[in-house]
N, C-alpha and C positions, 0 to 999 in steps of 0.2 A: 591606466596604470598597468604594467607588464606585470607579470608575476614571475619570479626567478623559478618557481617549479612548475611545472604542467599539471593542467591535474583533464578528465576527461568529465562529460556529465551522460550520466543514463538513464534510459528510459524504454518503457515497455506501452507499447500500444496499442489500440483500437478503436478504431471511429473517432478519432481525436480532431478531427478538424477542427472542433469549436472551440479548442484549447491552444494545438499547439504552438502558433506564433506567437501569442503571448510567453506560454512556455519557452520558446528559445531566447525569445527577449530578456524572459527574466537570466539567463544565465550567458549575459555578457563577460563574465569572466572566466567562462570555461576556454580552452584551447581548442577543443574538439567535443565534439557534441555526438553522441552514438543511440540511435535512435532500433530498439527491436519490435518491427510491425505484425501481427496475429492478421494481417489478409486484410485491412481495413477497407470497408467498402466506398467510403466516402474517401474527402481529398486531403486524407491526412499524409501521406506519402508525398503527395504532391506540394504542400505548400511546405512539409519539414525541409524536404531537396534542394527548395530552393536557396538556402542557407548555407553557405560556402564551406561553413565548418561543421554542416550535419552529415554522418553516413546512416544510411537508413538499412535493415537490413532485418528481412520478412523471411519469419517463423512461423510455421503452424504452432500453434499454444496447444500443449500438454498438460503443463501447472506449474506457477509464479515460482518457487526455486528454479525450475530451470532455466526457465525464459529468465529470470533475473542472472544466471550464473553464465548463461551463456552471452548474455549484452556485457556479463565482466569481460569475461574472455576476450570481444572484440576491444576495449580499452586499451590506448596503446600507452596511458600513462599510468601510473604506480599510484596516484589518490586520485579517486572521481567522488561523483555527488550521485545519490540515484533517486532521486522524485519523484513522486505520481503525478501526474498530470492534473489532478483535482488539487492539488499542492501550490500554494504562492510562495517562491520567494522571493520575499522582501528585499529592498536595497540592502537596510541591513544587516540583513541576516545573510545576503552575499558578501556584506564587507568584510561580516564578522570571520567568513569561510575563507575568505581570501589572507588573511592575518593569520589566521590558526594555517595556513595551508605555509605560509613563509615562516611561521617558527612553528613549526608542530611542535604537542607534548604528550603527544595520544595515536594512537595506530586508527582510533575508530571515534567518531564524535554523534550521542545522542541529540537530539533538538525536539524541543517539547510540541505538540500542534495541537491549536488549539480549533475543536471541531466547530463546525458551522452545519445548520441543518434546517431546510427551510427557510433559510435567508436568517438564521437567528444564532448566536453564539450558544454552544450549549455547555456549561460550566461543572454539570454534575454527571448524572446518568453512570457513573463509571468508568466517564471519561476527563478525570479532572487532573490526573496523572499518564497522559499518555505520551511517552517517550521514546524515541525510535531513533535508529541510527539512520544519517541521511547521506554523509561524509566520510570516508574511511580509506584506506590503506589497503588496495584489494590483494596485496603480497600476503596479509593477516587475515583475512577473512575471506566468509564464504556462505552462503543461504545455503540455509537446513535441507532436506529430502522433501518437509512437510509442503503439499499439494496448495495447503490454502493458507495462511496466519502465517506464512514462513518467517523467521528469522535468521539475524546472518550471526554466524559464528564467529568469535570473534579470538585472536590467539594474542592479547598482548594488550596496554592499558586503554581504558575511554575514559571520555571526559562529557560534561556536556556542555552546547552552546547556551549563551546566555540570551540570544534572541529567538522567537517565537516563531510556528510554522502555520498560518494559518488553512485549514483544509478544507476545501469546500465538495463535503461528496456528495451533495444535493442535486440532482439537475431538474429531475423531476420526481414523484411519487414510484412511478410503472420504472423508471432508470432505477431507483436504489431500491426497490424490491427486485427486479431483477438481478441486479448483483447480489441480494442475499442470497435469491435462489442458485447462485450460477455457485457462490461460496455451499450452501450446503452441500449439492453435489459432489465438491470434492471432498468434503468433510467428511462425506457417506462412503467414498472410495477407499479414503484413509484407514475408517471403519473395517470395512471391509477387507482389505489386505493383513489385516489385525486380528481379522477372525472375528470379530466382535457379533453381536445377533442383537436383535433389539425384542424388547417386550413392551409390557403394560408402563412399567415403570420407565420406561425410556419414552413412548408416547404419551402418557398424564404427567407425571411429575416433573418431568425436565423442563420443557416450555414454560409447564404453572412455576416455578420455580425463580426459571431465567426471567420470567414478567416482575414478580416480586423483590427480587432479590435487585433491580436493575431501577425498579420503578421506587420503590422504598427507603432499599436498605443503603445502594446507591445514589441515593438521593436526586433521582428522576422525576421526582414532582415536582422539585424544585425548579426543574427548566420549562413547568406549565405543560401545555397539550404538548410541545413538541418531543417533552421526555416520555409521556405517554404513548405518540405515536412510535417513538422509536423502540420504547420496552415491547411493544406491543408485536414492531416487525423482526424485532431479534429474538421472542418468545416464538412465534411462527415459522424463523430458520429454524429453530431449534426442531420444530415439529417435524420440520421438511427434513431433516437431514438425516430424520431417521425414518420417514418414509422412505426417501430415496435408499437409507438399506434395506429395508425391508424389502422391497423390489429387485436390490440388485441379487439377493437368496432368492426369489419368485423366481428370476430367468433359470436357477440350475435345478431349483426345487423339482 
C-alpha cells in the first residue's frame, strides 16, 4: 500500500547488529529510513546500509536530545516515527501509524509500551502507565536539552494510539546494568551544571526510597523476583548517580 504522505523513521545507535534488520523489517512503511550511529563496533552499519532506503550517518554521542535532534534534522519528511531499537513494531501498530499518518488529527501521537524484562511482561513496578510519543510532526516538536530521560516538546494537539509497543530492554543482566550506569552518569552531569552537591541525604535516603517506593508502593511485588530485581537496580542508579557527582566536585575539589 502507497501512502499519499511520506513520512521518515529514526533511529539512534550502538552495537545494534542483533537488532537492526529486524528493525528495518519492521518499518516497511516508512519511505526513508535514517539511521544515527555512536561508532558502532560491531556490524551494525554494515548490515543497516544494506537497505536501499536506510541513510546511515555516524555521530560521536554526547547525550540522547541531541543525537535524537540531530537524526530530526536529517528527516527529509515532515512525520517520522523514532524507536529504540529494543522497541517491536507490531504489524498493527504500523497499520495503525499508517492511517493516523493519512488523516492525521494530532501533530504528535503517544503509544503505550508495554515493558518486558527477563523474558517476562512486567505490569506493575511503576510501569503500568508508560506512555511515549513514537510518531509526530517534527515541524511541532523537538527533544528537550535534558542529557538522559529526554522528552520531546511538543507545540500543538496529541493523541494517543490505541495499539501497544512492546519493549524488550533485557538482553542480559551486565547489558541493562550497564545502561543504568551509563543513564546515571548523565544524570550526575545534569546535576552538575545545576550546581547541585549531594550529601547524606542524597546517598541513604534516595536509593532506600527509590527501592520502596518502586517495590511497594508501585506495586513491584507484584511482578515477583523480577520487580524486585528491577527496584533493587533502579535503587543502585540511584546511588550511582550521586556518586558519580560527588566525584565530578572531587576532580575541581
Amino acid at each position: 500500500m502507497e501512502n499519499p504522505v511520506k513520512i521518515s523513521a529514526l533511529a539512534i545507535t550502538l552495537n545494534e547488529a542483533h537488532n537492526i534488520e529486524g528493525y528495518i523489517k519492521s518499518l516497511w512503511f516508512a519511505d526513508e529510513i535514517v539511521i544515527v550511529d555512536s561508532f558502532s563496533n560491531d556490524n551494525t552499519v554494515a548490515l543497516a546500509s544494506k537497505n536501499e532506503k536506510v541513510t546511515v550517518h555516524q555521530r560521536v554521542f554526547d547525550n540522547f536530545s541531541a543525537q535524537k535532534n540531530f537524526a530530526i534534522s536529517k528527516a527529509n519528511n515532515s512525520w517520522v516515527t523514532f524507536f529504540d531499537l529494543d522497541e517491536e513494531v507490531t504489524p498493527a501498530l504500523a497499520n495503525e501509524i499508517v492511517e493516523r499518518l493519512n488523516n492525521p488529527v494530532a501533530i504528535a501521537y503517544f503509544v503505550k509500551r508495554d515493558f518486558y524484562f527477563m523474558g517476562k511482561r512486567i505490569k506493575y513496578s511503576g510501569l503500568q502507565n508508560d506512555f511515549i510519543i513514537r510518531f509526530f510532526n517534527k515541524n511541532h516538536c523537538k527533544y528537550n536539552a535534558n542529557l538522559v530521560h529526554e522528552t520531546l516538546e511538543t507545540n500543538g494537539k496529541t493523541e494517543n494510539l490505541k495499539n501497544h509497543l512492546p519493549h524488550h530492554t533485557y538482553k542480559s543482566f551486565d547489558d541493562y546494568t550497564a545502561k543504568m550506569h551509563q543513564y546515571s552518569a548523565l544524570q550526575a552531569e545534569m546535576l552538575y551544571k545545576k550546581g547541585k552537591r549531594p550529601n547524606y541525604y542524597h546517598f541513604l535516603f534516595r536509593p532506600f526510597y527509590r527501592f520502596w517506593n518502586q517495590f511497594i508502593f508501585r506495586l513491584g511485588i507484584l511482578d515477583g523476583k523480577e520487580g524486585f530485581v528491577l527496584a533493587y537496580v533502579s535503587a543502585f542508579s540511584v546511588f550511582k548517580r550521586y556518586v558519580n557527582l560527588w566525584l565530578l566536585y572531587k576532580k575541581i575539589d
